[in-house]
ROSE-219385 format. One record per residue: residue in three letters; x, y, z of N, C-alpha, C, O in turn. Coordinates in steps of 0.001 Angstrom, whole numbers, plus 524288, in hexadecimal, padded with zeros to 5 digits. Layout:
# ROSE-219385
   resn   n_east   n_north    n_up   ca_east   ca_north   ca_up   c_east   c_north    c_up   o_east   o_north    o_up
    ALA        X         Y       Z         X          Y       Z        X         Y       Z        X         Y       Z
...
END
This chain:
# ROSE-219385
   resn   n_east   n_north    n_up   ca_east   ca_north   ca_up   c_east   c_north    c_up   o_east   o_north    o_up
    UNK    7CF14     7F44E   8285C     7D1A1      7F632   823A8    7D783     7F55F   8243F    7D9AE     7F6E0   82844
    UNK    7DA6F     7F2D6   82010     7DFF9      7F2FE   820D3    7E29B     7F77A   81F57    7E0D3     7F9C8   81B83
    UNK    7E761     7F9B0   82201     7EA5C      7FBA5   8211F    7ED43     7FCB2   81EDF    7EFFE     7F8C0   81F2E
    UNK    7EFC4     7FFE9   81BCD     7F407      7FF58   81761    7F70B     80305   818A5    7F5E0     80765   81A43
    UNK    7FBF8     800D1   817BA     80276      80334   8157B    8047A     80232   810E8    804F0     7FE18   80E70
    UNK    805DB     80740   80FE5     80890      808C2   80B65    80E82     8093B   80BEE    81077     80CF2   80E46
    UNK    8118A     80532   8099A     814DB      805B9   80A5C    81B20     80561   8047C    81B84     802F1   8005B
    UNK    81E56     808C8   8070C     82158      80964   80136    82699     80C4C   7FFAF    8284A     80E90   80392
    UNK    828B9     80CC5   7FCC0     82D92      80DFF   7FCC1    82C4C     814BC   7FD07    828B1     81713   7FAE0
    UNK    83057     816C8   80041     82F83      81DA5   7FEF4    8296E     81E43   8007F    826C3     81AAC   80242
    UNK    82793     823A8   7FF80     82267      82666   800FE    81EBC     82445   7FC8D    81EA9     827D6   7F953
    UNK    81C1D     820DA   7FB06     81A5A      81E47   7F71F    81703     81CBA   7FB9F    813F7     82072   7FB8E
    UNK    815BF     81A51   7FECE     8129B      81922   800E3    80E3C     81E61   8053B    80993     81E0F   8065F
    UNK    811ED     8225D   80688     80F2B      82603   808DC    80D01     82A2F   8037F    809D5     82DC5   803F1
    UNK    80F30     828D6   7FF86     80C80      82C17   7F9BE    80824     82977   7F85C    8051D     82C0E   7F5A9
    UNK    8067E     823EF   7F9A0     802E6      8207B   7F7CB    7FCFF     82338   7FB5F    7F879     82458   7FA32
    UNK    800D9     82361   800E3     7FBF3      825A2   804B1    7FB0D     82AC3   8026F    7F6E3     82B4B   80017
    UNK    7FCD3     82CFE   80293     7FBF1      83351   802A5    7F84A     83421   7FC66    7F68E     83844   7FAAC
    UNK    7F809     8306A   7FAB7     7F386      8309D   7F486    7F0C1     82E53   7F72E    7EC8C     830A8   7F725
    UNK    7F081     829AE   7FA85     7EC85      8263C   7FB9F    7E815     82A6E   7FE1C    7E369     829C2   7FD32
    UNK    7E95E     82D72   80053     7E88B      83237   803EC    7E4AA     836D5   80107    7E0B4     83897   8031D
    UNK    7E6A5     83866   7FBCB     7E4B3      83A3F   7F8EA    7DEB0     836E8   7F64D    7DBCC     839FC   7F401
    UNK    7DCF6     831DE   7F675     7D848      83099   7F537    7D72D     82EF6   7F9D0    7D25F     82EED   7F9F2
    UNK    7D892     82DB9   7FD43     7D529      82B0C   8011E    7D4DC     82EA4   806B0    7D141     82E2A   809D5
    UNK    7D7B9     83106   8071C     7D907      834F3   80CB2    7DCEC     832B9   80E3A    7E0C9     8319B   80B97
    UNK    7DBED     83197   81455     7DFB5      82EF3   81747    7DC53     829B4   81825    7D7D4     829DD   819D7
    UNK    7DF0D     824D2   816C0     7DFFA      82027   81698    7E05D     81EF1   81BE8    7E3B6     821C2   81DE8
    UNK    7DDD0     81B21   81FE5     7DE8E      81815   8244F    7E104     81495   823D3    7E0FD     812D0   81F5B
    UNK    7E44F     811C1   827C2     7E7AC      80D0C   827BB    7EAE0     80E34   822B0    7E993     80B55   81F0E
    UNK    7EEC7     811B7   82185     7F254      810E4   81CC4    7F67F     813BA   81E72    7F591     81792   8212E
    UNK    7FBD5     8126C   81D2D     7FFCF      8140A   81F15    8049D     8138F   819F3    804CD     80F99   8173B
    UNK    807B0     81759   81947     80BDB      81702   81400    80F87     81949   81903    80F73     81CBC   81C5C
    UNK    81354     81434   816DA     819AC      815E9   818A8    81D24     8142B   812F4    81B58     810F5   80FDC
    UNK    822C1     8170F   8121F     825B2      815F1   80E1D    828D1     814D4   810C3    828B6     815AA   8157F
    UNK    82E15     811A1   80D3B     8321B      810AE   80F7E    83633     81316   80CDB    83729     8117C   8086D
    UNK    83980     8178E   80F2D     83D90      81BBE   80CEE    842FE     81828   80E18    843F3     81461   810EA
    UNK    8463F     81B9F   80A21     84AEB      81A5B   8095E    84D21     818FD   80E82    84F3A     814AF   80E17
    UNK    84D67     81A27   8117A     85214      81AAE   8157E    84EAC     8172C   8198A    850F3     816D5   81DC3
    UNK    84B69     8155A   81971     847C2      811DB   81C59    84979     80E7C   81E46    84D38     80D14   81B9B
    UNK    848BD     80AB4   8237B     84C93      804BE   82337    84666     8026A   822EF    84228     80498   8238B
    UNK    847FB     7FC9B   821A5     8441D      7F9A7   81EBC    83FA8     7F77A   823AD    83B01     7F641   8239A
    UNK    84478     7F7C9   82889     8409A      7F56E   82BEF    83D4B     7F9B3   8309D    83A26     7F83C   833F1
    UNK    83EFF     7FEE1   82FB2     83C77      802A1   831C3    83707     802A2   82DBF    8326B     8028D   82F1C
    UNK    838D4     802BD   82965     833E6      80320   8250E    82F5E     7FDB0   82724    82B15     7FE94   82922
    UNK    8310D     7F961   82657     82E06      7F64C   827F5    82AFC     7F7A1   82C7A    82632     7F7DA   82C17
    UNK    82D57     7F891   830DC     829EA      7F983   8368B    82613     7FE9A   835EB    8219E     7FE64   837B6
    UNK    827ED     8031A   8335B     823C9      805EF   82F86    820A1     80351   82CB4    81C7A     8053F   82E2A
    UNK    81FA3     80080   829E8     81C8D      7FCD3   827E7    817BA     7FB94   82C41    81326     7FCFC   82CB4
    UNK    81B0D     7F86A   82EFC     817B6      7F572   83446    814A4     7F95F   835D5    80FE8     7F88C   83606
    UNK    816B8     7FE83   83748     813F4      802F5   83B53    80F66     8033D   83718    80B0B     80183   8382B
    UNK    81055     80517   83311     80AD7      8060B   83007    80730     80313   830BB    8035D     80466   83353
    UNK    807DA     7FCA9   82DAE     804B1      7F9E6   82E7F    80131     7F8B5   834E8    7FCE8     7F6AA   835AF
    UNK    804E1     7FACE   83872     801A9      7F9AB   83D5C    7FF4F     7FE42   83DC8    7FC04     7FE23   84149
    UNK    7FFA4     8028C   83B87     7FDAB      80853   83CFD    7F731     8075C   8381D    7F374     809CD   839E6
    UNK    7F660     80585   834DD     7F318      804E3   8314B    7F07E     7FF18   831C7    7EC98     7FE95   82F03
    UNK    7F231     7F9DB   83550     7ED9C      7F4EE   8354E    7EB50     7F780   838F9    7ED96     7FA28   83C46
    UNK    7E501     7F6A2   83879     7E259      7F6AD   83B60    7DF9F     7F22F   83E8C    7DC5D     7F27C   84212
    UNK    7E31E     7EBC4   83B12     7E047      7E849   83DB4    7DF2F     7E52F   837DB    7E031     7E07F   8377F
    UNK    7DDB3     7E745   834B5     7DD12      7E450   82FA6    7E1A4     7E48F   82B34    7E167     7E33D   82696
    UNK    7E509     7E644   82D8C     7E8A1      7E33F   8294A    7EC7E     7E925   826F0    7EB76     7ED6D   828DE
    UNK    7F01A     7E8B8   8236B     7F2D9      7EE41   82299    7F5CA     7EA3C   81B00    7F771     7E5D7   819F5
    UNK    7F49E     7F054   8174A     7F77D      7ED37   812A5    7F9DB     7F193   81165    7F845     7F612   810C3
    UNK    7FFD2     7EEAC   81101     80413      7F19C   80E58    8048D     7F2A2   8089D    80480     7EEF1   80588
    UNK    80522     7F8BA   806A3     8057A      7F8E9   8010A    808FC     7F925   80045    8093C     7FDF0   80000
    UNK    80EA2     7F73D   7FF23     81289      7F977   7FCB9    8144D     7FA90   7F695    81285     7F8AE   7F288
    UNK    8185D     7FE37   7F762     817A9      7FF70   7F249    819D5     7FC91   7EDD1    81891     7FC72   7E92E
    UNK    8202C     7F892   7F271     8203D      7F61C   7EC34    82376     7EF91   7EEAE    826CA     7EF1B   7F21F
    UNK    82160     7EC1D   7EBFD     82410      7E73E   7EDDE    82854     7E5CB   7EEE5    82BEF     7E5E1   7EBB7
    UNK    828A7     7E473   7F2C6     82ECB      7E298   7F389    8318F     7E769   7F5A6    835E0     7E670   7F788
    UNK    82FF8     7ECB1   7F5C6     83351      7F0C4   7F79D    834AB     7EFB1   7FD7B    83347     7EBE2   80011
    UNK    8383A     7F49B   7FF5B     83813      7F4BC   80686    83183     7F4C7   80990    82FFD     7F2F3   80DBE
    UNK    82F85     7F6E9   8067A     82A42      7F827   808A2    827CA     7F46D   80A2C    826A1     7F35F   80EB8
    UNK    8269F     7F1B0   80596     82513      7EC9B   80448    8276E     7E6F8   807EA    825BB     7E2FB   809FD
    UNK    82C9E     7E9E8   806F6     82EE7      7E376   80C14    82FBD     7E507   81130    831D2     7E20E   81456
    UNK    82E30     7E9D6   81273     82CF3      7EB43   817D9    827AB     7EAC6   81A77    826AC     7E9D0   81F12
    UNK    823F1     7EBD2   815BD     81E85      7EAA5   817A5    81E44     7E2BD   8180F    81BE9     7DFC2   81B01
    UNK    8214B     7E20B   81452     820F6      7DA08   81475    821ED     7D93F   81A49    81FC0     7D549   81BED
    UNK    8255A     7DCB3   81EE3     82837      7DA83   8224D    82310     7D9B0   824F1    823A2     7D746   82910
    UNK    81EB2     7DACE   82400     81A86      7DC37   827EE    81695     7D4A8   827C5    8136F     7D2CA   82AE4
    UNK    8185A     7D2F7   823E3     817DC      7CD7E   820A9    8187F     7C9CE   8255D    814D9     7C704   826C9
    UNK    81DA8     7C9D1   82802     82055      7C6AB   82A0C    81CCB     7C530   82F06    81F3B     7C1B0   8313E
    UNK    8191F     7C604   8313C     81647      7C520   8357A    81258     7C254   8344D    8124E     7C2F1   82F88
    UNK    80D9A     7BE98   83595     80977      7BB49   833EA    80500     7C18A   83427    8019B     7C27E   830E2
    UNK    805FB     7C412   837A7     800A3      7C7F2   83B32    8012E     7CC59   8372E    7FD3C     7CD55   8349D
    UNK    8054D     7CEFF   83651     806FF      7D293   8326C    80561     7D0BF   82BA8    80250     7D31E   828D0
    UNK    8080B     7CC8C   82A7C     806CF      7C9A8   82644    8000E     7C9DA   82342    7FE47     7CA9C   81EDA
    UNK    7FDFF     7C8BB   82867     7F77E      7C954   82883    7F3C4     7CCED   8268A    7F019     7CC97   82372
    UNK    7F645     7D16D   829E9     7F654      7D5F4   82976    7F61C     7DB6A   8260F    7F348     7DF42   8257C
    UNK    7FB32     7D91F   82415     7FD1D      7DD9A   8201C    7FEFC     7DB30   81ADF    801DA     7D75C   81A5A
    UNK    7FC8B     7DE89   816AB     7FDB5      7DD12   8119B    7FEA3     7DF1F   80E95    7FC80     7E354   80DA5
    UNK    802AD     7DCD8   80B52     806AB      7E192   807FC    80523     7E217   802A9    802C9     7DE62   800B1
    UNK    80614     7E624   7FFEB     80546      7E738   7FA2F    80836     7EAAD   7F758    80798     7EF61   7F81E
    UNK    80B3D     7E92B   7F43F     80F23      7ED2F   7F0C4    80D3A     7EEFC   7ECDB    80933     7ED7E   7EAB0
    UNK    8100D     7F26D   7EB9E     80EB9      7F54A   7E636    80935     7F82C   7E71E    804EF     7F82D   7E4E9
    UNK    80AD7     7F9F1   7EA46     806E9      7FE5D   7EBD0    80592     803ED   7E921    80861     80769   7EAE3
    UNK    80218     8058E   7E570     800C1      809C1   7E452    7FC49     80CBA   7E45A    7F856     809FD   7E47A
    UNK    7FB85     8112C   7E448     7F769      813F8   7E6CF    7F1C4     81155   7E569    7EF39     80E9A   7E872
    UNK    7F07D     8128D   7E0CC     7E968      80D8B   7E081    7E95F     80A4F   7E547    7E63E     80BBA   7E8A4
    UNK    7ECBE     80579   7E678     7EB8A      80299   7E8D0    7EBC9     804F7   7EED8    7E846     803E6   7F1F4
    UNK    7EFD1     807FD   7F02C     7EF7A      80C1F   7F54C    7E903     80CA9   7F569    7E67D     80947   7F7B7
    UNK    7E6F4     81011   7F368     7E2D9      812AF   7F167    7DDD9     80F6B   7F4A3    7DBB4     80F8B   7F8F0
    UNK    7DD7B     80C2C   7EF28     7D9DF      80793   7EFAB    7D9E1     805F9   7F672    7D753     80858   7F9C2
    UNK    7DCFF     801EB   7F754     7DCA1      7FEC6   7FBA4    7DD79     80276   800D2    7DE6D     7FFF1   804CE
    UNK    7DD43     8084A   80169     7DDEB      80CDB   8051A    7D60B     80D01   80681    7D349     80D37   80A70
    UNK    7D534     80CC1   800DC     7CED8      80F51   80029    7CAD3     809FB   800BF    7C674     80A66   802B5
    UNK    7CD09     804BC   7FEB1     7CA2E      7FEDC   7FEE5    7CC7D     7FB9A   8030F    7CB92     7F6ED   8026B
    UNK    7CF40     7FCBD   8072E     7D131      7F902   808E3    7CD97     7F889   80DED    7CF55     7F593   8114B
    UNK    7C97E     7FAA5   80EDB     7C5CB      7FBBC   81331    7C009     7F865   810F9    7BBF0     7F77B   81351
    UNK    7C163     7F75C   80C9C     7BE11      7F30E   80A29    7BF40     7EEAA   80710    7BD20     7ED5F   802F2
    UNK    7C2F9     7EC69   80980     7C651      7E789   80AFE    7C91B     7E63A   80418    7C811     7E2B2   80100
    UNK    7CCE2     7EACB   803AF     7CFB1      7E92C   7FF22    7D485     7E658   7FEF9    7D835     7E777   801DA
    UNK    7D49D     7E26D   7FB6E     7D91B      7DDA8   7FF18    7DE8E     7E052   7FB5A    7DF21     7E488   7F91A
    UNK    7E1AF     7DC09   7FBF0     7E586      7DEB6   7FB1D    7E743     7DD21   7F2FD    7EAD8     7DE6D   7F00E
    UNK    7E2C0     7DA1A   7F277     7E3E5      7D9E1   7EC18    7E1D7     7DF4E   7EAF3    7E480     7E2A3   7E8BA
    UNK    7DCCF     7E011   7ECA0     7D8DE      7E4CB   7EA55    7DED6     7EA10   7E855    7DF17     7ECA4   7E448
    UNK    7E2DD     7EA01   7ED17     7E719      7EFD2   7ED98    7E986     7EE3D   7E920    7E9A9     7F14D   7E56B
    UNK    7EC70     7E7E7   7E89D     7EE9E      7E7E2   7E46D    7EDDF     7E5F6   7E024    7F0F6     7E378   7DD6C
    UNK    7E6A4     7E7DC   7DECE     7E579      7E94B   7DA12    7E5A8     7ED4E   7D838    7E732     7EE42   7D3C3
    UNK    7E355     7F1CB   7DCEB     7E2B2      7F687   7DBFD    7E889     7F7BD   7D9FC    7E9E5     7FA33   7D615
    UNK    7EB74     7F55B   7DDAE     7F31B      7F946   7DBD7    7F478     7F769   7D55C    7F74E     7F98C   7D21E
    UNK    7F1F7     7F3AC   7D514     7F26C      7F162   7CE33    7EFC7     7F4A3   7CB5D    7F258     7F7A5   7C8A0
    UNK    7E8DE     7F500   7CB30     7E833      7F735   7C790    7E9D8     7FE34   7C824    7E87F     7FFBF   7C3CB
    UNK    7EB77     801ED   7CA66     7ED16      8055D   7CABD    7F275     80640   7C780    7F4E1     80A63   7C71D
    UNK    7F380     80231   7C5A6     7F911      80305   7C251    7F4C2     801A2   7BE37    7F0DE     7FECF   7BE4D
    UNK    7F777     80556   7B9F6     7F533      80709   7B509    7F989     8097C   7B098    7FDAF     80B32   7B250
    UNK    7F8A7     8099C   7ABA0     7FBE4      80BAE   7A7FB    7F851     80F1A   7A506    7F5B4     80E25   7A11A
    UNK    7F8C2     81318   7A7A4     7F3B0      818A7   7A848    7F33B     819A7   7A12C    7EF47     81A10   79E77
    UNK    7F8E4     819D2   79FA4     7F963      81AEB   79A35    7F6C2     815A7   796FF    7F485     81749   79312
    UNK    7F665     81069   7976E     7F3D0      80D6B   793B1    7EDB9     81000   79715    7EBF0     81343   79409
    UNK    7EC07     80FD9   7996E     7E77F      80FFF   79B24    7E5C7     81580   798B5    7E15E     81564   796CC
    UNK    7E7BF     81917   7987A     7E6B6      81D50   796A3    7E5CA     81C66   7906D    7E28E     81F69   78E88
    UNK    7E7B2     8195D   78D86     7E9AB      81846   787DC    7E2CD     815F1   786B1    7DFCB     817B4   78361
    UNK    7E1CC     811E3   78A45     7DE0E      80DFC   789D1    7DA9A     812DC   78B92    7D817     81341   7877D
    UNK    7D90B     8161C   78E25     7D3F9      81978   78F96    7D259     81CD0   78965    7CE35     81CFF   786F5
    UNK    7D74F     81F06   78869     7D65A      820CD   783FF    7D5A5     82021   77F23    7D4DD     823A5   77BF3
    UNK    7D5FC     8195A   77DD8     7D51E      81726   77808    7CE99     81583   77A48    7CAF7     81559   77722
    UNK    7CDB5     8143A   780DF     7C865      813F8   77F9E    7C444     81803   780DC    7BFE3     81764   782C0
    UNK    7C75D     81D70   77EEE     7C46C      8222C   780DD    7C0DB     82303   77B40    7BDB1     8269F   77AEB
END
């Protein structure tokens, strides 16, 4: 089973766990670190690293972050730069809870990494047209 980190600006990533927590219990192989204001970029990174080695078990570790291109995001890329690492570990932005969810509860029955970022797609919704449409066909 691969491993996952959550990773992200501020406590956004340890808030992701702590719901994840609420449907599933406690989660194996998963780890949330944020990256705070006063942080340096390359302490954050080697935090990065520790997770991911504290959560592969051998099959592999995927990064959620929360948003492209952030510190998070180009600290988890540094992990890129190796052929063995590269292999390894795989990144995904725009991370929100459904897809947390999902690939926490399916990823033990080999959910790849489109399956997460479908789930993180269809979970965005415009509750109010959808609500509009339930009720003209109520």
């Amino acid at each position: 089973m691969k491993g996952i980190v959550l990773v992200s600006h501020g406590g956004l990533a340890e808030g992701m766990l702590d719901a994840v927590r609420m449907f599933v219990g406690e989660p194996e192989q998963l780890a949330a670190i944020g990256f705070m204001p006063s942080e340096d970029i390359a302490e954050f990174a080697v935090r990065i690293r520790q997770a991911v080695e504290s959560v592969d078990t051998g099959e592999g570790v995927v990064i959620l972050c929360d948003l492209l291109f952030g510190s998070p995001c180009n600290c988890a890329a540094m992990l890129l730069r190796t052929e063995e690492d590269a292999e390894r570990v795989q990144i995904v932005t725009g991370a929100n809870l459904p897809m947390v969810i999902e690939y926490v509860t399916a990823r033990d029955m080999g959910m790849d990494v489109e399956g997460i970022i479908q789930t993180g797609r269809d979970g965005i919704v415009d509750y109010n047209e959808l609500h509009r449409q339930r009720a003209a066909g109520a």
